[in-house]
N, C-alpha and C positions, 0 to 999 in steps of 0.2 A: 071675519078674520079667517085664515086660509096658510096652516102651515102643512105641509109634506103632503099635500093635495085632500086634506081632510078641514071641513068647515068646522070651525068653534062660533058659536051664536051666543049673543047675549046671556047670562047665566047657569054656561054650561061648562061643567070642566071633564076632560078631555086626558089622554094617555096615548100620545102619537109616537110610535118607532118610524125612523127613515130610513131606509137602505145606503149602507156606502158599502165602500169596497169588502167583498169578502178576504177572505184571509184562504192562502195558495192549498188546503186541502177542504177548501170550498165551505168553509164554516160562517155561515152569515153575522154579518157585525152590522148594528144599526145606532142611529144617534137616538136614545130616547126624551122623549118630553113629556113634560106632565102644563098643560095649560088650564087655569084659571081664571075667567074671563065673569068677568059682575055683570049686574043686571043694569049699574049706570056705565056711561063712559068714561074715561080719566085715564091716565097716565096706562104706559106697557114697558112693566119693568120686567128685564131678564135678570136671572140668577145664575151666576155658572159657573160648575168648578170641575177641579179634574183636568184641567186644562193641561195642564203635567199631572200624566196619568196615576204618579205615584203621593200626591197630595190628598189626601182622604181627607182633613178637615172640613173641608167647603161639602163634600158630598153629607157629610152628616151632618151641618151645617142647615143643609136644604130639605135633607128628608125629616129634620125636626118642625122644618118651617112650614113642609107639606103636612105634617098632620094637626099641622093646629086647627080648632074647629072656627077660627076668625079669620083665616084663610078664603071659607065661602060666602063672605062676607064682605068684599074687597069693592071698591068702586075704580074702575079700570081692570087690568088685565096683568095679571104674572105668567112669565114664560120661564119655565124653571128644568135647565139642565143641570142634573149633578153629578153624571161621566161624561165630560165633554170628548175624551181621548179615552173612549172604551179598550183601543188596542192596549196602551199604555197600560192603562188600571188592571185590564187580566195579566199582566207582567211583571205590574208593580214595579215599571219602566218610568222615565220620566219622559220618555219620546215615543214615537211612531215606529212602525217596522222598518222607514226608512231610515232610523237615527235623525230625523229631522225634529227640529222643535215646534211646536205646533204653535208656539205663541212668539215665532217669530214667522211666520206662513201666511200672514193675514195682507189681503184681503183672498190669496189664493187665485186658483181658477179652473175651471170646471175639466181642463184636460192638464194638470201640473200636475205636480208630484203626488204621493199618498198626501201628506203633510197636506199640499196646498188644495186638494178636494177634497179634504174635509175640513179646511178651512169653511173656502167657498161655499160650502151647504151651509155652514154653521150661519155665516153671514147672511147669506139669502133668505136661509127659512127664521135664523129667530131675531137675528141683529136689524138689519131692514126693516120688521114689523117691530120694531123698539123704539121707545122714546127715551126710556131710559136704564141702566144696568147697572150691575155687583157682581164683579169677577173676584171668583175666592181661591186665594192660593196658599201658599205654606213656604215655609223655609225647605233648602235641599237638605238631601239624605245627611246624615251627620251635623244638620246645621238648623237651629231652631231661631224663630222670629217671635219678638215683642208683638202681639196684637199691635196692628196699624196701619194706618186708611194709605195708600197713595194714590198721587191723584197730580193731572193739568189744573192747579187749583184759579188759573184764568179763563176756564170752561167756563161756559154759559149756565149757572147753577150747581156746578162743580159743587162748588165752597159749601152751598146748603147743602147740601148731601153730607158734603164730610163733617158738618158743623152737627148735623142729625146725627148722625152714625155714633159721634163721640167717642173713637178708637182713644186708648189711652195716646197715642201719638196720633198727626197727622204730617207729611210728606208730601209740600209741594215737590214732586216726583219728574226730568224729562224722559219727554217720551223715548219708545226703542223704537228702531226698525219692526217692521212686521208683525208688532204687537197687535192685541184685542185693542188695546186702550189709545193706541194708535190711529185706528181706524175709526172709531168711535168718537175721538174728537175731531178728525177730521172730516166726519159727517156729519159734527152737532147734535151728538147724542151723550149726553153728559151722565159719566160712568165711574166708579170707586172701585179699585182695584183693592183689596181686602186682604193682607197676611198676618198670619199665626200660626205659630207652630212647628213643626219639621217635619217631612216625608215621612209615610207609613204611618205613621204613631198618630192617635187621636190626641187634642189635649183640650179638656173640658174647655178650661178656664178662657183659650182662646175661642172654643164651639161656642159659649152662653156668649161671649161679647160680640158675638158675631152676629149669632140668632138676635140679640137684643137690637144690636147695633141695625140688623138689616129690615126691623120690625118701627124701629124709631125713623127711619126713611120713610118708610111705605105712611107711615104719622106726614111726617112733611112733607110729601108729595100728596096730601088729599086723598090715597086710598085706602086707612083705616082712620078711627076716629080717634081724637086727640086722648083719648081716657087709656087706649092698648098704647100706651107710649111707655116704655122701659128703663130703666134705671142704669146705665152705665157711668164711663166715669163723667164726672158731673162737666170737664170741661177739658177737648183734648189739648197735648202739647203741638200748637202748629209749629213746624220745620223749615225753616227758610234759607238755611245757610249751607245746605247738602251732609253729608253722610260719607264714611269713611271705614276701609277696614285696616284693621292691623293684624301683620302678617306672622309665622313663626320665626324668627331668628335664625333657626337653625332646626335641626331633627331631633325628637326625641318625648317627654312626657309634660303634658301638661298638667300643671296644679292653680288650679283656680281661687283666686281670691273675691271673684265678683260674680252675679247675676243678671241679668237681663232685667232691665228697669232701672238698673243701679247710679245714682248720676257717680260720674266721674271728674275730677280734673285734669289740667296740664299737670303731665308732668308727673302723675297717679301710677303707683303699681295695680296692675290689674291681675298678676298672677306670674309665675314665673315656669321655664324649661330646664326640666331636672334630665337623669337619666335611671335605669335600674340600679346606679349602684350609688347615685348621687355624685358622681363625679363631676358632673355639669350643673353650672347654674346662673340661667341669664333672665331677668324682668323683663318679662314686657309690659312697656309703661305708657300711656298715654299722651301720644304727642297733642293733643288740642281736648277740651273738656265738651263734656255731651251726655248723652243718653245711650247707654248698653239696648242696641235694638235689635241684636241679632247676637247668635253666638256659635259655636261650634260644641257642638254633643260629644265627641270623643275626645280622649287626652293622647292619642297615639296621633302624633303630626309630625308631617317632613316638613323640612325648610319651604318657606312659603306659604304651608296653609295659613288659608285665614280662620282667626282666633276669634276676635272681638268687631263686630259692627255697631260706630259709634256714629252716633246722629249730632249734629253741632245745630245749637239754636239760638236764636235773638230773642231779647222780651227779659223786662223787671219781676218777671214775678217770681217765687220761692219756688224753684223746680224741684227742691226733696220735697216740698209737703205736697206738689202738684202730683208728682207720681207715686207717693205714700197713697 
């Protein structure tokens, strides 16, 4: 194997920097890797977060997953970035210096944008030598996410993945434009896109379901042994009927009645917009019932922000005791 012009051989693991663009008072910026390659062959899964530079979970995510001592121990190969968009991350940006999004840039090209060359490397040097991946992301700034898999869950092996993973949710998820996970399945590279959390801010509770979750993959892909297999939730919620936000009414203060996990019904208050003097007071109530899988972290909203992301699902089983 051969990324950024450096050979990784059989049993060796490896710390390769690539060169992309420097930054205009000539300050070198590079994509770094950390590669992992066993002594048998099997599977070549990437890890990679960061992708929106201002998402830290997935980096810590990865650097826990790099110091485990059953790391060196793996049969197949891990290729694990965890600053995909180093410009981003030194800005604590969700984009590139061009304002472009990097995870809609994909598959790039070698004379496009900032955005679309460091796509293009990304793909060529780790995506290309992939068989298979875990893109880890977060909720946007002010806005936090339920732990949960998405996924083309009609991929070729998709489904085992996310079945492994065991996110308290899963999300048969469509594809975007110019996404990683875009490109991915349209090369047959069958990939779990991974959210928890919200920009800048760590949150354990999403880091350990990740780490476990991306640890219970590498189990069902043949390259750890069944015995390192982790304890998540015993069985996720699949999502089949799509996801919905509900927006602010109007400007002014949010007071929250619910949590993220919370199931809700038609028809449910989920918290209401007051003002500083209490003058105003309107519910927002939920038009259709579901799963709280996203929320908004601050109470200062104009007309329009989104409040609550509700997930609507099919299936007889007992959904409070499933997400208790």
């Amino acid at each position: 194997m051969i990324i950024g012009g450096i050979e990784i051989k059989k049993g060796e693991r490896k710390h390769i920097e690539i060169d992309i663009a420097r930054l205009y008072d000539s300050t070198e910026m590079t994509l770094s890797i950390e590669v992992i390659r066993g002594t048998e062959d099997g599977p070549v899964l990437f890890l990679s977060s960061a992708t929106h530079g201002d998402e830290l979970n997935g980096t810590e995510t990865i650097r826990r997953l790099l110091s485990m001592p059953m790391m060196n121990n793996i049969k197949g190969t891990i290729i694990a970035t965890p600053i995909v968009n180093s410009y981003g991350f030194n800005t604590k940006s969700r984009y590139l210096p061009d304002r472009r999004d990097l995870n809609r840039s994909f598959p790039g090209g070698a004379e496009g944008s900032l955005a679309g060359r460091l796509a293009h490397i990304f793909i060529t040097e780790i995506i290309n030598n992939s068989t298979h991946g875990i893109d880890f992301h977060t909720g946007a700034i002010n806005r936090s996410n339920l732990p949960q898999i998405r996924a083309k869950l009609d991929g070729e092996g998709v489904r085992a993945m996310a079945n492994d993973f065991s996110a308290p949710v899963t999300m048969n998820d469509d594809l975007r434009d110019g996404s990683l996970r875009e490109y991915c399945y349209q090369n047959n590279i069958p990939v779990l896109v991974y959210e928890g959390g919200e920009a800048l801010r760590y949150s354990e509770r999403a880091i350990i379901c990740a780490v476990n979750g991306a640890i219970n993959v590498m189990v069902g892909l043949g390259m750890l042994p069944d015995h390192e297999r982790l304890e998540n939730s015993p069985q996720s919620v699949n999502i089949s009927s799509g996801s919905y936000w509900i927006r602010a009414p109007h400007s002014g203060l949010l007071v929250s009645d619910k949590k993220m996990g919370d199931v809700v019904e038609e028809g449910e208050a989920l918290g209401f917009i007051t003002d500083a003097f209490n003058t105003v007071f309107e519910a927002i109530i939920a038009p259709y019932g579901g799963i709280i899988i996203g929320a908004t972290t601050t109470p200062l909203l104009n007309e329009g922000d989104a409040t609550y992301h509700i997930a609507r699902y099919e299936g007889d089983f007992n959904l409070n005791e499933r997400m208790e």
